[in-house]
C-alpha positions as CSV (number, residue, x, y, z in Angstrom):
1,X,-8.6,6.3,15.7
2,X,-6.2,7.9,13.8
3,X,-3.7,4.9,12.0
4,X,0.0,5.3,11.8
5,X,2.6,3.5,9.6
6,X,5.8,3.9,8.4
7,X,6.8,6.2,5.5
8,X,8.1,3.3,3.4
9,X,5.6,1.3,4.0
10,X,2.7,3.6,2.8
11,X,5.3,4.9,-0.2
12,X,5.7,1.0,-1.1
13,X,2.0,-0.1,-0.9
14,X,0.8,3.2,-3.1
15,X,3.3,2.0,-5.8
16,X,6.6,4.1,-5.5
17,X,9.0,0.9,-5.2
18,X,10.7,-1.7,-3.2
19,X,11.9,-0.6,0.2
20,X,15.5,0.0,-1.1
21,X,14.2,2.1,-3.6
22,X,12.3,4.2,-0.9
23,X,15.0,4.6,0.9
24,X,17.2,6.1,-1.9
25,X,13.9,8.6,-2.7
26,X,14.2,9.6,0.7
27,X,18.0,9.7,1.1
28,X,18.0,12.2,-2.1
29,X,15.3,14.4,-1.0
30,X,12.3,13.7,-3.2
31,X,9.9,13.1,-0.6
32,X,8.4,15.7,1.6
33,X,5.9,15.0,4.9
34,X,3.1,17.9,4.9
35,X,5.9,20.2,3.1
36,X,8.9,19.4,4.6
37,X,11.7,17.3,3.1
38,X,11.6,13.7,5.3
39,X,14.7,12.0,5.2
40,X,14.0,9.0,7.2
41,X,12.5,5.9,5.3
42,X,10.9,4.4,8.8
43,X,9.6,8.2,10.1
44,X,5.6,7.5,11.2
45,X,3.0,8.9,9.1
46,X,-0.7,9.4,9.6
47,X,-3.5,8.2,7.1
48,X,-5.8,10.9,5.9
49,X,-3.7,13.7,8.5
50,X,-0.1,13.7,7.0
51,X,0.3,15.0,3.6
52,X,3.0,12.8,1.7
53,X,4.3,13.8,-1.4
54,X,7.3,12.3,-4.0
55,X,8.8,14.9,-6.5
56,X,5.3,17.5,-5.5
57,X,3.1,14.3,-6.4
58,X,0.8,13.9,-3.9
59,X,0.6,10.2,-2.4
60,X,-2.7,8.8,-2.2
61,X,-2.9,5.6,0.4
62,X,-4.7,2.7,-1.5
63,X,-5.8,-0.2,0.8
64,X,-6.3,-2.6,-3.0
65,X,-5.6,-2.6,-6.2
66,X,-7.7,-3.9,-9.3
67,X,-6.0,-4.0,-12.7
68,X,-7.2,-4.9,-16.1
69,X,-4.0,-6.4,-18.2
70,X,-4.4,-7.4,-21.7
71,X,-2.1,-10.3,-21.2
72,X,-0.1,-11.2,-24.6
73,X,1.9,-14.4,-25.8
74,X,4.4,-15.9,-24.1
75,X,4.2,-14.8,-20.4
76,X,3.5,-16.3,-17.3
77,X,0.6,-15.8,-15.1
78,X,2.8,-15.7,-12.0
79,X,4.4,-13.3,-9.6
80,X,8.0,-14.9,-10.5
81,X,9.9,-16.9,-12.0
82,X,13.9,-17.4,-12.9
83,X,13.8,-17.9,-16.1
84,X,10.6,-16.4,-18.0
85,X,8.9,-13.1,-17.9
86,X,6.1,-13.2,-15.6
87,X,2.9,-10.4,-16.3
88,X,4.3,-8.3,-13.1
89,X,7.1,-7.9,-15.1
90,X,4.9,-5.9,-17.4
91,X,3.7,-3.4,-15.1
92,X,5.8,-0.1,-14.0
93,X,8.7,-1.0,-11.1
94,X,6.6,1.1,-8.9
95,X,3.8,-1.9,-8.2
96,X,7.0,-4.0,-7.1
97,X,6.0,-3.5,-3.3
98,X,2.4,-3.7,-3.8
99,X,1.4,-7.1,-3.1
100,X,-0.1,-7.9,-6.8
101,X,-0.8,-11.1,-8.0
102,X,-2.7,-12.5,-11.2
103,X,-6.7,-13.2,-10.3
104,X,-6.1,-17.1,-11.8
105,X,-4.2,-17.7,-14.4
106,X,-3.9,-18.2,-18.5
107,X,-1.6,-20.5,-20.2
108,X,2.0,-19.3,-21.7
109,X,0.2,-19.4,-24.9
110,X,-2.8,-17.9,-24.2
111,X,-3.6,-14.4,-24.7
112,X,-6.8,-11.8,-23.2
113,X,-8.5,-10.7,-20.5
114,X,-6.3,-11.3,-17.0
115,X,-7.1,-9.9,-14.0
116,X,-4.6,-8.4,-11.0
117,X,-5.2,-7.7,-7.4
118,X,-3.6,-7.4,-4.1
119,X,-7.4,-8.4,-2.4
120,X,-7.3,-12.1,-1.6
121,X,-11.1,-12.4,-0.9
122,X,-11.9,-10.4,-4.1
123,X,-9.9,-12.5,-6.0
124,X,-11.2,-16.4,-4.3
125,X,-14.7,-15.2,-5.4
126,X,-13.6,-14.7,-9.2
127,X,-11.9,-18.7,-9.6
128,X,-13.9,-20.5,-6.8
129,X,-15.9,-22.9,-9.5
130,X,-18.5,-22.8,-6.6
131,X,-19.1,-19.3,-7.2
132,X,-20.5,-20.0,-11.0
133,X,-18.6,-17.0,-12.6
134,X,-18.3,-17.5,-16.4
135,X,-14.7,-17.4,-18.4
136,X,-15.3,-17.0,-21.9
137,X,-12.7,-17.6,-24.5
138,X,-12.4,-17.7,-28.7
139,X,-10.4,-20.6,-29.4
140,X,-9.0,-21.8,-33.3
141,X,-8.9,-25.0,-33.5
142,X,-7.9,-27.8,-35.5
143,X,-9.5,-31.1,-36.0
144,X,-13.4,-31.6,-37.0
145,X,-15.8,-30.2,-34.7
146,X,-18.2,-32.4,-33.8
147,X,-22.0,-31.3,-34.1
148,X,-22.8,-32.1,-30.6
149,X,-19.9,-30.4,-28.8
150,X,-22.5,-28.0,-27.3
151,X,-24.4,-31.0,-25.4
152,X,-21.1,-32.3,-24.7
153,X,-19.3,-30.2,-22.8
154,X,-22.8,-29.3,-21.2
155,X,-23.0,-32.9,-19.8
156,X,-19.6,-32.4,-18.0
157,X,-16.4,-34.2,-20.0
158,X,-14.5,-36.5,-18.0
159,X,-10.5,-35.9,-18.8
160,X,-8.3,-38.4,-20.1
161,X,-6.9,-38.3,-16.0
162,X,-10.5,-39.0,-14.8
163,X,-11.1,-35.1,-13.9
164,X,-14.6,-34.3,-13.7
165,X,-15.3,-31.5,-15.7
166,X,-18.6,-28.7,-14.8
167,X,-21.1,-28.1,-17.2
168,X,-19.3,-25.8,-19.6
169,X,-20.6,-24.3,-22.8
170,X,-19.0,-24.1,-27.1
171,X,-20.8,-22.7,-29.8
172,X,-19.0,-22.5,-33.3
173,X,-18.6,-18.9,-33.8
174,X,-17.5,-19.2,-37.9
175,X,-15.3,-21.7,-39.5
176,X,-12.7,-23.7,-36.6
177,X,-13.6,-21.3,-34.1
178,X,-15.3,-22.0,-31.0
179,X,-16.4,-19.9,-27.7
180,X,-15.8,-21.6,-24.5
181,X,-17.5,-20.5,-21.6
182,X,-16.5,-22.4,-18.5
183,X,-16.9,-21.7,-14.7
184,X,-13.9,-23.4,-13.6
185,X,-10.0,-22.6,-14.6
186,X,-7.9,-26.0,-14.0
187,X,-4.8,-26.8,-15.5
188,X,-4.6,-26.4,-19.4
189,X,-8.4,-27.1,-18.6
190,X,-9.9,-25.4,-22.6
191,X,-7.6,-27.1,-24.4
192,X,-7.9,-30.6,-22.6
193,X,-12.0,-30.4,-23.1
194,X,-11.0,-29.8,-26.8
195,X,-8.9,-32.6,-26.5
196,X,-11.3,-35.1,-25.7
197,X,-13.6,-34.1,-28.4
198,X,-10.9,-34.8,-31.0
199,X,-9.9,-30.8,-31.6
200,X,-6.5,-29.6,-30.9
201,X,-6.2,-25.7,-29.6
202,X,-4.2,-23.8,-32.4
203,X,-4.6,-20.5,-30.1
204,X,-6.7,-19.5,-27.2
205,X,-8.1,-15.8,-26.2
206,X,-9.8,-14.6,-23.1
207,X,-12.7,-12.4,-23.1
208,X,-14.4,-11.7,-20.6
209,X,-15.0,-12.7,-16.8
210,X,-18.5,-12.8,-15.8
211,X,-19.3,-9.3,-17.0
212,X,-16.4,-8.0,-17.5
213,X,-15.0,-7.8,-21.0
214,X,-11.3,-7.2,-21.8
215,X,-11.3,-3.0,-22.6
216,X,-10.4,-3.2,-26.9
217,X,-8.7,-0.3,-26.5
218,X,-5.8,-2.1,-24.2
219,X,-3.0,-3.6,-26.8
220,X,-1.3,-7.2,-25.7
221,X,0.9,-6.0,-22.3
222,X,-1.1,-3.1,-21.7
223,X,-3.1,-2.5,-18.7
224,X,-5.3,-0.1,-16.6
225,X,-6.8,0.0,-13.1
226,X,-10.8,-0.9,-12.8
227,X,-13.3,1.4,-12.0
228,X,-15.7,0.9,-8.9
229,X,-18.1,-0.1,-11.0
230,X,-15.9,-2.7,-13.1
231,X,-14.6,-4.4,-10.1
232,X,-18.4,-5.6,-9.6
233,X,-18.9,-7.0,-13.1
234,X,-17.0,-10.0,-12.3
235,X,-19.6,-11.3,-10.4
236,X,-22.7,-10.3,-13.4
C-alpha cells in the first residue's frame, strides 16, 4: 500500500529544516511536487510515487540516519542544552528536524569516535553492556602505572561509590599512555577506573566501537554518514 505524509514532514525528516523553515521554502517557491511549484507546507505526498524536489535537488525519503562525527573538545554529547554547544550543533541546520541523537555519550573533555542516529534499537544494541561491544580509547595519564593494571581492570574494579565495574582491558601503549577497552559507558566511567588505580586522566580519545574505527580523515567537528556496511561493524 502506497504511504502518504505530509510535505513538511518528509522535507523535515530528509534533512531540509524545522517545520518553520519548510514552510518559508515552500511560501518562496523552492519546492516543486513531480514538477510543479507546491506551495502548501501540509499538501500529501506519496513515498517512492511523488517526485519532491528543493531548488531542482531531488529529495530522497530516508527512514534512519547513521553518522560518524569526529567529536572534538569541549562539547556535549547531548541533543541540547542552554548554555553549551551540544555535537548537533555541529551538524548543518538541515538535520534540525531529523530526530538525531548521540549513540552514548563522551565526556566534555573527551575527544573521538561518536556515533549519531535517529534508530533507537540500532542505537540500544551499541551501549547495552549486555551486548559485549567493545569501546576502545588512548588515554595520557598521570600518576605511576601500575604493572598489573591489565589483571586489574580484567578482575572488574569496584568504584570508590561501590559500582561494579565489567571486565575491561589496559595495555600501556608507550610512556603514560594506556588503551582502554571497556564494554560498558557509565558516567566519567575511563577516568574513574584510572582513578582507583592511582592514575589521573590528563586527556581521553575514542577509537573505535566494536569494529568500527573513527575514519582519520574526519578532523575534530567533522562528520559523515556510514556506509551499509559500516553501520554493521559496531557489532564485529
Amino acid at each position: 500500500m502506497e504511504k502518504a505524509i505530509r510535505l513538511d514532514k518528509l522535507l523535515g525528516h530528509s534533512g531540509w529544516g524545522t517545520r518553520r523553515q519548510i514552510k518559508l521554502l515552500c511560501k518562496h517557491r523552492h519546492v516543486t511536487v513531480n514538477g510543479k511549484e507546491c506551495l502548501d507546507n501540509a499538501a500529501k505526498v506519496v513515498l517512492g510515487r511523488d517526485r519532491v524536489e528543493v531548488d531542482g535537488s531531488l529529495v530522497r525519503y530516508v527512514l534512519h540516519y547513521y553518522i560518524m562525527l569526529h567529536k572534538p573538545c569541549g562539547v556535549l554529547s547531548a541533543t541540547a542544552d542552554r548554555f553549551c554547544r551540544t555535537v548537533l550543533d555541529l551538524l548543518p541546520r538541515q538535520y534540525a528536524a531529523a530526530g538525531l541523537f548521540p549513540v552514548g555519550r563522551l565526556d566534555k573533555d573527551t575527544t573521538g569516535l561518536l556515533l549519531l542516529t535517529n534508530n533507537g534499537e540500532w542505537a540500544h544494541k551499541i551501549t547495552s553492556p549486555k551486548k559485549h561491544i567493545n569501546k576502545v580509547y588512548k588515554a595520557q595519564v598521570d600518576g605511576t602505572i601500575p604493572s598489573d593494571i591489565d589483571e586489574r581492570f580484567h578482575q572488574g574494579l569496584v568504584l570508590s561509590d561501590g559500582l561494579q565495574c565489567l571486565p575491561a582491558c589496559a595495555q600501556r601503549v608507550g610512556g603514560n599512555r594506556l588503551e582502554i577497552t571497556v564494554q560498558e559507558g557509565k558516567f566519567h566511567q575511563v577516568k574513574r577506573m584510572c582513578a582507583a588505580v592511582g592514575l589521573t586522566v590528563l586527556s581521553l580519545h575514542r577509537q573505535s566501537v566494536g569494529g568500527l574505527l573513527l575514519d582519520p580523515t574526519l578532523e575534530p567537528g567533522a562528520f559523515r554518514s556510514l556506509s551499509e556496511v559500516e553501520r554493521d561493524l559496531p557489532f564485529i
